[in-house]
Wavefront OBJ file of the C-alpha trace (Angstrom):
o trace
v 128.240 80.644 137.925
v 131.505 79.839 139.555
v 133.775 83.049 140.470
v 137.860 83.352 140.207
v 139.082 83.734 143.878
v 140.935 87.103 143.686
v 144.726 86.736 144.219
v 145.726 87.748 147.727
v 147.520 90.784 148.124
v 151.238 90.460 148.672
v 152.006 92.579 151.783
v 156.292 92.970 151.327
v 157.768 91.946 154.389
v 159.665 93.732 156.546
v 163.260 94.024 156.732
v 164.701 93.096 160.212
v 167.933 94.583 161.940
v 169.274 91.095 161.627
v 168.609 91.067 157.989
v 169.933 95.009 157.831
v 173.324 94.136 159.443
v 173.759 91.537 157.145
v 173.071 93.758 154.019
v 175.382 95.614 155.674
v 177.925 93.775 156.624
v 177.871 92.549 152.800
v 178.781 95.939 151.794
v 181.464 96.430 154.053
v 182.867 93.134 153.408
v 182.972 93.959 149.460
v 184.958 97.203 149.528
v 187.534 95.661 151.610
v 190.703 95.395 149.729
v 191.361 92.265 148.934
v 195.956 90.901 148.458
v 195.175 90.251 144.989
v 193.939 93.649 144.203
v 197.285 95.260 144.658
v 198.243 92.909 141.673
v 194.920 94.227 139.470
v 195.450 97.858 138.204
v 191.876 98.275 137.818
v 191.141 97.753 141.190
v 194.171 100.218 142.547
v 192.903 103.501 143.943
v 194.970 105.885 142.150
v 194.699 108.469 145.084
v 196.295 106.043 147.515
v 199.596 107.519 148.755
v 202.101 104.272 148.366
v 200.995 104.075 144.764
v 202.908 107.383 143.896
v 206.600 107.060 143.041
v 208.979 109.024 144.695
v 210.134 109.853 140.240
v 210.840 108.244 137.537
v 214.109 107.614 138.238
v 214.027 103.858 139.885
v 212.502 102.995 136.817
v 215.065 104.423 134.128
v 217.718 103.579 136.334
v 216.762 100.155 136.557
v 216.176 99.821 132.518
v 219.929 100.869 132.243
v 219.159 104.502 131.207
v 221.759 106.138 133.599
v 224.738 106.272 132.203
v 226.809 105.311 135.050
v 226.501 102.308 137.934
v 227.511 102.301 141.287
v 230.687 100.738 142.278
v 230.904 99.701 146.425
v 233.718 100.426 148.255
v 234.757 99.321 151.493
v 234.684 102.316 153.060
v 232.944 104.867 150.812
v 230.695 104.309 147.324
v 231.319 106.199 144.121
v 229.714 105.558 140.491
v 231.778 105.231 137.860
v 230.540 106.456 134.112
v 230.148 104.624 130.659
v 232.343 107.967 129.211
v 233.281 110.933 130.885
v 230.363 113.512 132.206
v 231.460 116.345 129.805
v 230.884 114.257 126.864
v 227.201 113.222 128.401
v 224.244 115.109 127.010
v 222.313 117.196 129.946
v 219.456 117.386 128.824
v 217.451 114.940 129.906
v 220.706 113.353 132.278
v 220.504 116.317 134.701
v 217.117 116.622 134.856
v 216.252 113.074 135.434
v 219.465 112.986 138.560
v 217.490 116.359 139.892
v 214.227 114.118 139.785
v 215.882 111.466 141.443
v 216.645 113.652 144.730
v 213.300 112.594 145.649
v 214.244 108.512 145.909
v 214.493 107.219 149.064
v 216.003 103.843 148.784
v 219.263 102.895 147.939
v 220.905 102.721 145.536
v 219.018 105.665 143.941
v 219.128 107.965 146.624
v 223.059 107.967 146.503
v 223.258 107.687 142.768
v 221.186 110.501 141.991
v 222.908 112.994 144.305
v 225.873 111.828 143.253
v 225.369 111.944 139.881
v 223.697 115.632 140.150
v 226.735 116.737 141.625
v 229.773 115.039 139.152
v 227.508 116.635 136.066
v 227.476 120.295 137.416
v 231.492 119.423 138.516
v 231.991 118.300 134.929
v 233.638 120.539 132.509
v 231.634 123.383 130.451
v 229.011 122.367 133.176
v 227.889 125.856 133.391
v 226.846 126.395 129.455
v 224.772 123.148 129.605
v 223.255 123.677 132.707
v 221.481 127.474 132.490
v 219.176 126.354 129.604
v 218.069 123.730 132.458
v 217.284 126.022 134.907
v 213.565 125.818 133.934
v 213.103 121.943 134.110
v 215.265 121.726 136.773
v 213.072 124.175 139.234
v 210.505 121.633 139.556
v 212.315 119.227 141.086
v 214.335 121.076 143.396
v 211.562 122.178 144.482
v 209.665 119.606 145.371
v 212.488 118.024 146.984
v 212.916 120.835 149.345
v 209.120 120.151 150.303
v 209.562 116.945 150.686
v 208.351 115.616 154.648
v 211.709 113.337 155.161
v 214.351 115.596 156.306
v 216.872 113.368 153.702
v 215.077 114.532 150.992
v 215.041 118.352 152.070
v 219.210 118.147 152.748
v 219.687 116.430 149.412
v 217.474 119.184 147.782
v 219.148 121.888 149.397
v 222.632 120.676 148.905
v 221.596 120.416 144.949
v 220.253 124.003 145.067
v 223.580 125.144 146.477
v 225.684 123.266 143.563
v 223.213 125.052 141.120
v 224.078 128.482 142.275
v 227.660 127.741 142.505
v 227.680 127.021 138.430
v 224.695 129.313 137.296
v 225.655 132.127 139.798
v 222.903 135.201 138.760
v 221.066 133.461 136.675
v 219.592 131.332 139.570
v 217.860 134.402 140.248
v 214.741 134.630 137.738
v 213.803 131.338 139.527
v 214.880 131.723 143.247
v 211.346 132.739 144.375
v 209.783 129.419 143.452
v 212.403 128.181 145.688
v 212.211 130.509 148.755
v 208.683 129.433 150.082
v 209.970 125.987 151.058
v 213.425 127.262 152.970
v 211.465 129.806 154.545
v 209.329 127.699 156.333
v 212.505 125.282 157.130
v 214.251 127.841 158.418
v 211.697 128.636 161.146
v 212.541 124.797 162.626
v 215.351 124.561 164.875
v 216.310 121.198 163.507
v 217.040 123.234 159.858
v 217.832 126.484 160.885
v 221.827 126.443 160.818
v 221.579 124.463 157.621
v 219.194 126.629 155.728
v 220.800 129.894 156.610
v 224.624 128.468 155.664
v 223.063 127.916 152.508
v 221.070 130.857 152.394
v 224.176 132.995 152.426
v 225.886 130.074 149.801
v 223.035 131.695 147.052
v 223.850 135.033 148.014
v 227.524 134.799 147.468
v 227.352 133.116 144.392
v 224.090 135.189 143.259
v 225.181 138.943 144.329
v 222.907 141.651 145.282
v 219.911 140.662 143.454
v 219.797 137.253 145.469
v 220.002 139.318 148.638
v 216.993 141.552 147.775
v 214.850 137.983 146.503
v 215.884 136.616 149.575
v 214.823 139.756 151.663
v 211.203 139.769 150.067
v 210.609 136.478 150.894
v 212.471 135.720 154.022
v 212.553 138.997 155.945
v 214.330 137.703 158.887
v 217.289 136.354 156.610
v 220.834 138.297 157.934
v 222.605 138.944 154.980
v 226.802 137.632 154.429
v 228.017 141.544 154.444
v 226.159 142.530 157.509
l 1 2 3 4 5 6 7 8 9 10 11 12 13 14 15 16 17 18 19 20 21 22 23 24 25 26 27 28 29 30 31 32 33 34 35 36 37 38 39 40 41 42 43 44 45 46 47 48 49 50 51 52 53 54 55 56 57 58 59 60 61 62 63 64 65 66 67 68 69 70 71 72 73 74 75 76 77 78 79 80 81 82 83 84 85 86 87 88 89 90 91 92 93 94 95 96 97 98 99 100 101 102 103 104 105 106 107 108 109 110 111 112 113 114 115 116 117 118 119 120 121 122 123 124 125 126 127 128 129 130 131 132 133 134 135 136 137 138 139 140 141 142 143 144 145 146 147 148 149 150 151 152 153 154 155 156 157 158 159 160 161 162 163 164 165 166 167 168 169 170 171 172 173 174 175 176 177 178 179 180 181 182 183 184 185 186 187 188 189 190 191 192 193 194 195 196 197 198 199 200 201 202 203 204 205 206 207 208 209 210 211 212 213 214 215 216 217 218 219 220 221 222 223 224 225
């Protein structure tokens, strides 16, 4: 009686460091980023820092939802409106300019200040703007923590031209505010700037600023001392 010849046992072979490095070096090869990913959203890490816009005012300004364009001059710009500012709705207009302090290219870095500061000029500017306050917080704010000192002196400047309209009623929201100047003010390169404007919020604020400004910024020296 013939017998089956038992199958031989299949001893798995060892992997080598050559054949390691190239499993390896696989791996690493397919996470690299390759140019045509930046063209694939699904492939776009959505934590990466040059994927996040500065706002969303590039994009509305490009689609022709700013109601005004900017006109070059030879020696200094200026944007010239569709109507006049006054007859403009605020709301979302001064929001999306105060959104817009956070651009960094031109021409929306120059039309958004600019813009920002013609609407709070504008007349009746004052009634339209203090039902703002609330949306327009945020982005002053996160202008005034923004890393490129542009962005901070466009921020601040805004802040000031708020004040000047709203006056006191800057005040329920100043604190939000005060965290960022604070820690500006303790940089040579800002001090000057943030305490002129420091002062600006108390003038235009009163007493009430003063004691905000005291609680959070202890070293601040007040306009009447």
């Amino acid at each position: 009686m013939s017998t089956v010849p038992k199958p031989r046992a299949t001893v798995p072979r060892r992997k080598t460091a050559s054949a390691t490095l190239s499993v390896t070096s696989d791996a690493s090869t397919k996470v690299k980023a390759r140019p045509s990913d930046k063209l694939n959203p699904k492939t776009i890490d959505p934590f990466s820092d040059h994927q996040k816009a500065p706002s969303a005012f590039a994009a509305i300004y490009s689609k022709g939802g700013i109601p005004c364009r900017l006109v070059h001059g030879s020696v200094k710009h200026k944007i010239q409106w569709e109507r006049p500012p006054e007859n403009i709705p605020y709301d979302p207009l001064l929001v999306t300019f105060a959104e817009g302090l956070r651009e960094t290219k031109h021409p929306y870095t120059f039309v958004s200040k600019e813009g920002f500061k013609e609407l709070l000029l504008a007349e009746g500017a004052r009634d339209k703007t203090i039902p703002l306050l609330p949306k327009l917080i945020p982005a002053l704010k996160a202008a005034l923590a923004h890393t490129e000192a542009d962005v901070f002196d466009r921020g601040l400047t805004a802040l000031v031209q708020v004040s000047a309209v709203v006056g006191p009623f800057l005040n329920d929201h100043l604190k939000q505010l005060l965290t960022s100047l604070s820690k500006r003010l303790m940089d040579k390169k800002f001090k000057d700037q943030v305490t002129s404007a420091l002062q600006k919020l108390e003038q235009y604020g009163g007493k009430e600023t003063l004691g905000l400004i005291k609680s959070k910024i202890p070293i601040y020296c007040s306009i009447c001392s």
